[in-house]
N, CA, C and O of each residue as an XYZ file, in Angstrom:
404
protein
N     109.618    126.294    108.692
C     108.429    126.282    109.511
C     108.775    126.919    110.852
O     109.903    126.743    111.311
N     107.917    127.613    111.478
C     107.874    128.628    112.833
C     108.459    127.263    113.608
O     108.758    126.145    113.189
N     108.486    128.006    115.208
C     108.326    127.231    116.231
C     106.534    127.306    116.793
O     106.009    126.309    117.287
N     105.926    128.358    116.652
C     104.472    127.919    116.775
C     103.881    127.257    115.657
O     103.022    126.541    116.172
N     103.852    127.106    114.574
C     103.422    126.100    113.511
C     104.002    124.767    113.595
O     103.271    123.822    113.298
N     105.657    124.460    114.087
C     105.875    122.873    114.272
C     105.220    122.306    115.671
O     104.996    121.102    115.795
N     104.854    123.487    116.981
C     104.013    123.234    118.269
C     102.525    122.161    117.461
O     102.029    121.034    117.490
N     102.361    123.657    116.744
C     100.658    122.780    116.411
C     100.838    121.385    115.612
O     100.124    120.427    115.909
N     101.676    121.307    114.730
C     101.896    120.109    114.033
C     102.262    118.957    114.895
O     101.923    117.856    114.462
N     103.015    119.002    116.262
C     103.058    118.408    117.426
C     102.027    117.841    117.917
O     101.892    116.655    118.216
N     101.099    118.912    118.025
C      99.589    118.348    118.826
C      98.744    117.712    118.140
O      97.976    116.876    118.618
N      98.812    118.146    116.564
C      97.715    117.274    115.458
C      98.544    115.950    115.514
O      97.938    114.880    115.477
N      99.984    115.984    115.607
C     100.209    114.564    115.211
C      99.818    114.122    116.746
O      99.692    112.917    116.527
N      99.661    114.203    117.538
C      99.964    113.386    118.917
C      97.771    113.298    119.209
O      97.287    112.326    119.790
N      96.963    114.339    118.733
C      96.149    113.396    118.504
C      95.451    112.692    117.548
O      94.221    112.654    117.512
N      96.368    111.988    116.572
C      96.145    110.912    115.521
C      96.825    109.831    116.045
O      96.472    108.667    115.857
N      98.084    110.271    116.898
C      98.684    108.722    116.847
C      98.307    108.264    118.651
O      98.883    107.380    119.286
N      97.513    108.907    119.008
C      97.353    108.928    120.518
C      95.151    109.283    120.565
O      94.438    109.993    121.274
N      94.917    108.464    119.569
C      93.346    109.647    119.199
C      92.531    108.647    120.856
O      92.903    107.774    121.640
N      90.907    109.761    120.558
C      89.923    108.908    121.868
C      89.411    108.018    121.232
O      88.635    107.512    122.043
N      89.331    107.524    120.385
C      88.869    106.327    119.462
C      89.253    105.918    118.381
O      89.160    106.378    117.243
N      89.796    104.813    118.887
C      90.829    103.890    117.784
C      89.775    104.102    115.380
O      88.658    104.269    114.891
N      90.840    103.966    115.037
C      90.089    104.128    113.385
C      89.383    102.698    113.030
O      89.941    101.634    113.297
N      88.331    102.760    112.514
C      88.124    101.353    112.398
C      87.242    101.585    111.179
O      86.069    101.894    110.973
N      88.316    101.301    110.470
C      87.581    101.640    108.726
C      86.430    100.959    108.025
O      85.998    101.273    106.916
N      86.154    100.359    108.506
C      84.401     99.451    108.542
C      83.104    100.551    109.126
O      82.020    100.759    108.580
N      83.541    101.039    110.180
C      82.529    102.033    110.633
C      82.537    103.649    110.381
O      81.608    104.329    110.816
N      83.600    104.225    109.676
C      83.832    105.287    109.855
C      85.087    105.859    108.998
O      86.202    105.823    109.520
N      84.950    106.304    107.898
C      86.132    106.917    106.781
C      87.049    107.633    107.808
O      86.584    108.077    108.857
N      88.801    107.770    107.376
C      89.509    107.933    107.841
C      89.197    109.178    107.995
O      89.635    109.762    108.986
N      88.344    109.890    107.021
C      88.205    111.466    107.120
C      87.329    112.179    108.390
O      87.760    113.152    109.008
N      86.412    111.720    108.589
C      85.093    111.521    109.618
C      86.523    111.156    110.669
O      86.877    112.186    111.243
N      87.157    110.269    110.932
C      87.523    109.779    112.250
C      89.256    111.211    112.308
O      89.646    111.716    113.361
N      89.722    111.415    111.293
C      90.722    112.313    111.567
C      90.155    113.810    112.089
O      90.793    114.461    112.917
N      89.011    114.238    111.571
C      88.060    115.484    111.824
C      87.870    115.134    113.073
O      88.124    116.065    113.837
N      87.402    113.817    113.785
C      86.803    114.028    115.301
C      87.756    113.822    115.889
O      87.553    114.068    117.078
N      88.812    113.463    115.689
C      90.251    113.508    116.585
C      90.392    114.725    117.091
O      90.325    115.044    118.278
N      90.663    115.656    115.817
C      91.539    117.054    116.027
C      90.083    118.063    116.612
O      90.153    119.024    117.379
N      88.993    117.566    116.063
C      87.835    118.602    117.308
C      87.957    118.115    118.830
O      87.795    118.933    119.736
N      88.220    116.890    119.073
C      88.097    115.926    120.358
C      89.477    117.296    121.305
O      89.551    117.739    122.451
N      90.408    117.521    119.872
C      91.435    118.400    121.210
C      91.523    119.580    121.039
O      92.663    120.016    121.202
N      90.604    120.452    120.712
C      89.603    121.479    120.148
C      90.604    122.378    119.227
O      91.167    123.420    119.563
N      90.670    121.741    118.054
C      90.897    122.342    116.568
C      89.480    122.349    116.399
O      88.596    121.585    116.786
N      89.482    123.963    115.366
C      88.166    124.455    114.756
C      88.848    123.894    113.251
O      89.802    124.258    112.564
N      87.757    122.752    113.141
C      87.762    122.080    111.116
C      86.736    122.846    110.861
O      85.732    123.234    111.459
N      87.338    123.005    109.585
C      86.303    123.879    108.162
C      86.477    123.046    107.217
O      87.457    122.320    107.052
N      85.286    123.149    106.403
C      85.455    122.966    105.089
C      86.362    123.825    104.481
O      86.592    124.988    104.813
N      87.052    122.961    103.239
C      87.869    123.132    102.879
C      88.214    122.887    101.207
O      88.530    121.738    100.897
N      88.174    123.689    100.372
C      87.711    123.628     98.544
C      88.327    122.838     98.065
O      87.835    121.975     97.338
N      89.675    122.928     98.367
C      90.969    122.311     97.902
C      91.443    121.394     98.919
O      92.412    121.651     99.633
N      91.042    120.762     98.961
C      91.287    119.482    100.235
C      90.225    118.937    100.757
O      89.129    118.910    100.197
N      90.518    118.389    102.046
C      89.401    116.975    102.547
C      88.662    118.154    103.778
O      87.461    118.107    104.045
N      89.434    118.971    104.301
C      89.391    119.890    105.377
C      90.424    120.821    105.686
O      91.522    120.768    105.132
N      90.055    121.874    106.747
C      90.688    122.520    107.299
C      91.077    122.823    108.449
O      90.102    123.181    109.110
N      92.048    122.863    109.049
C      92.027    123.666    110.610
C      92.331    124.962    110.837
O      93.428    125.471    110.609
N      90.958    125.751    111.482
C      91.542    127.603    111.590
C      91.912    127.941    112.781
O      91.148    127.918    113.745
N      93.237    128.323    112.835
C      93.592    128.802    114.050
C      93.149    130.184    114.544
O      92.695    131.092    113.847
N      93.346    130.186    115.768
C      92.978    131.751    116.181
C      93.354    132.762    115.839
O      92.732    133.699    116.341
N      94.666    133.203    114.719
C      94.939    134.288    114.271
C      93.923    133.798    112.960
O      93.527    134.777    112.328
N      93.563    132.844    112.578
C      92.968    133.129    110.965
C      93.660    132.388    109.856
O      93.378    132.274    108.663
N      94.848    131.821    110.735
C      95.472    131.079    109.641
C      94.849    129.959    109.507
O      94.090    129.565    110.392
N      95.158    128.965    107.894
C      94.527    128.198    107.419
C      94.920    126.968    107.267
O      94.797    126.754    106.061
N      95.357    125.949    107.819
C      96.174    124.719    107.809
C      95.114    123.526    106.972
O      94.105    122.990    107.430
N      95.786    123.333    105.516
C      94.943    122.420    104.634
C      95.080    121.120    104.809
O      96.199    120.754    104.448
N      94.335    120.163    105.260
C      94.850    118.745    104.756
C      93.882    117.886    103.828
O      92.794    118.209    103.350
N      94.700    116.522    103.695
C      94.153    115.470    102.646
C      94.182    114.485    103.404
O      95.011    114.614    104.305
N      93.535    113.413    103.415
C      93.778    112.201    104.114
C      93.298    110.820    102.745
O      92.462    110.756    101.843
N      94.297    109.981    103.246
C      94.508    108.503    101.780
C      94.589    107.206    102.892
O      94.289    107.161    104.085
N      94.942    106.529    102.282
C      94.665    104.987    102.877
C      96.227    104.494    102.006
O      96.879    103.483    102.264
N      96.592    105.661    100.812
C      97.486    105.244     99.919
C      98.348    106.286    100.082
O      97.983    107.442     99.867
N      99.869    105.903    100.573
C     100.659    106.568    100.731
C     101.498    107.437     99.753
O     102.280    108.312    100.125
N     101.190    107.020     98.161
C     102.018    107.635     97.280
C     101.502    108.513     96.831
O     100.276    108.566     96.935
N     102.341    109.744     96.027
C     101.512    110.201     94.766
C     101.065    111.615     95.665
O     100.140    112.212     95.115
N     101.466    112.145     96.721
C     100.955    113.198     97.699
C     101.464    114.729     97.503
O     102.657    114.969     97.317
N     100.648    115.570     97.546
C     100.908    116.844     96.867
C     101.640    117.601     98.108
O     101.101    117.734     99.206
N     102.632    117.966     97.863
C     103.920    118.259     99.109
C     103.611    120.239     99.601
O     104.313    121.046    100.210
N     102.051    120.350     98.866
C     101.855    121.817     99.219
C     101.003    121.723    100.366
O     100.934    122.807    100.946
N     100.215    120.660    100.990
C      99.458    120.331    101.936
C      99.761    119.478    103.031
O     100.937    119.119    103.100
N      99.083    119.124    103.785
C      99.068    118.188    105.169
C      98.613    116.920    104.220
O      98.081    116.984    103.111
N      98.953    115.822    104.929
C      98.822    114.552    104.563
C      98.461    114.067    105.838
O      98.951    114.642    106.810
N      97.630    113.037    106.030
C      96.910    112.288    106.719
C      96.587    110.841    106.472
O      95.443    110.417    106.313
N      97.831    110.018    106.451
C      98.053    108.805    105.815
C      97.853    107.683    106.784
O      98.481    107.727    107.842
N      96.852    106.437    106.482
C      96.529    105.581    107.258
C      97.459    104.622    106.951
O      97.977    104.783    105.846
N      97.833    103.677    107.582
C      99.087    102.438    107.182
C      98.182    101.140    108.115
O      98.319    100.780    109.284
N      97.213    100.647    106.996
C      96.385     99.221    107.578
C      97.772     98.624    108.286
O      97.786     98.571    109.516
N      98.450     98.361    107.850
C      99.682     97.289    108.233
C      99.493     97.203    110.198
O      99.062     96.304    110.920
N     100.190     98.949    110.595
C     100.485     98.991    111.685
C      98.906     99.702    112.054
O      98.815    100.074    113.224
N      97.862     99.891    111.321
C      97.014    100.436    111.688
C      97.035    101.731    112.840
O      96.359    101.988    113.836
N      98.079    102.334    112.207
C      98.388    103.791    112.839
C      98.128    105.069    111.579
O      98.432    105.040    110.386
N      97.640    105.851    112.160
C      97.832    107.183    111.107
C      99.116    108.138    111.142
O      99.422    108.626    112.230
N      99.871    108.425    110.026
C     101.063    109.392    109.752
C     100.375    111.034    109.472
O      99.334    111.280    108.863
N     100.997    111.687    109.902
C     100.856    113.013    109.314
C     102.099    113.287    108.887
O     103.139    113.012    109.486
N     101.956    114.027    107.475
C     102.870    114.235    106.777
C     102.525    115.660    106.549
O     101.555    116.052    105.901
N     103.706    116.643    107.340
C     103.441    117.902    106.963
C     103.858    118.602    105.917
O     104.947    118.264    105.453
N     103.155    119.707    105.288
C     103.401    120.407    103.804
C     105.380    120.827    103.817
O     105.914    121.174    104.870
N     106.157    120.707    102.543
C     107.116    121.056    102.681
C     107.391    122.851    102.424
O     108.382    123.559    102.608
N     105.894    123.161    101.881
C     105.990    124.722    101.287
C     104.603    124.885    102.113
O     103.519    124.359    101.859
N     104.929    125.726    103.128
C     103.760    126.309    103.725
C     103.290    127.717    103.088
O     104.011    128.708    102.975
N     102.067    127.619    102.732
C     101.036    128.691    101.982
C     101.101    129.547    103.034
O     101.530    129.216    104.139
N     100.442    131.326    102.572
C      99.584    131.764    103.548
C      98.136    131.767    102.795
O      97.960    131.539    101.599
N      97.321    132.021    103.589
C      95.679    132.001    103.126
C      95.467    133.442    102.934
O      94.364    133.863    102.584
C-alpha cells in the first residue's frame, strides 16, 4: 500500500473511531452511520455494486467497503467496517490486495 493510500486509510479510520455522532444501532444501521462519518470529513460515498459503498477520491480512484456487526468470514479484497457491540467501537479493516477500478 502507497504512503497516500495508508494517509487516507488514517483519516477513514480516525473518523470512525473519533466520529460526530456516537453509533447507536437502535436508531441508525452501522451503514447509514459509517457513510455520515466519512461525508461529515468530506469523503465523496458512491454507490457501490459490489459492496455496501464507496469512497471516490479526487484522482478517480475507487476505495470499496463492507460494513458487519460480525467480525468473521470477511472478503480480504475490500475495506471492512466492523462494529464490536462489546467495546462499542468501529474497526476498519483494510483490503490486503488493493484493486484498481
Amino acid at each position: 500500500m502507497n504512503q497516500n493510500l495508508t494517509q487516507r486509510f488514517k483519516v477513514i479510520e480516525e473518523a470512525l473511531t473519533k466520529p460526530p455522532i456516537p453509533h447507536e444501532p437502535y436508531k441508525q444501521s452501522l451503514k447509514a452511520w459509517a457513510m455520515y462519518c466519512l461525508r461529515d470529513r468530506g469523503f465523496k460515498v458512491i454507490y457501490a455494486q459490489n459492496a455496501d459503498f464507496a469512497i471516490e477520491t479526487k484522482g478517480g480512484e475507487k476505495l470499496y467497503f463492507k460494513v458487519s456487526n460480525n467480525p468473521v468470514e470477511q472478503d480480504s479484497s475490500i475495506s471492512w467496517i466492523v462494529w464490536d457491540s462489546t467495546s462499542k467501537s468501529a474497526n476498519l479493516i483494510p483490503p490486503l490486495v488493493q484493486t484498481k477500478d
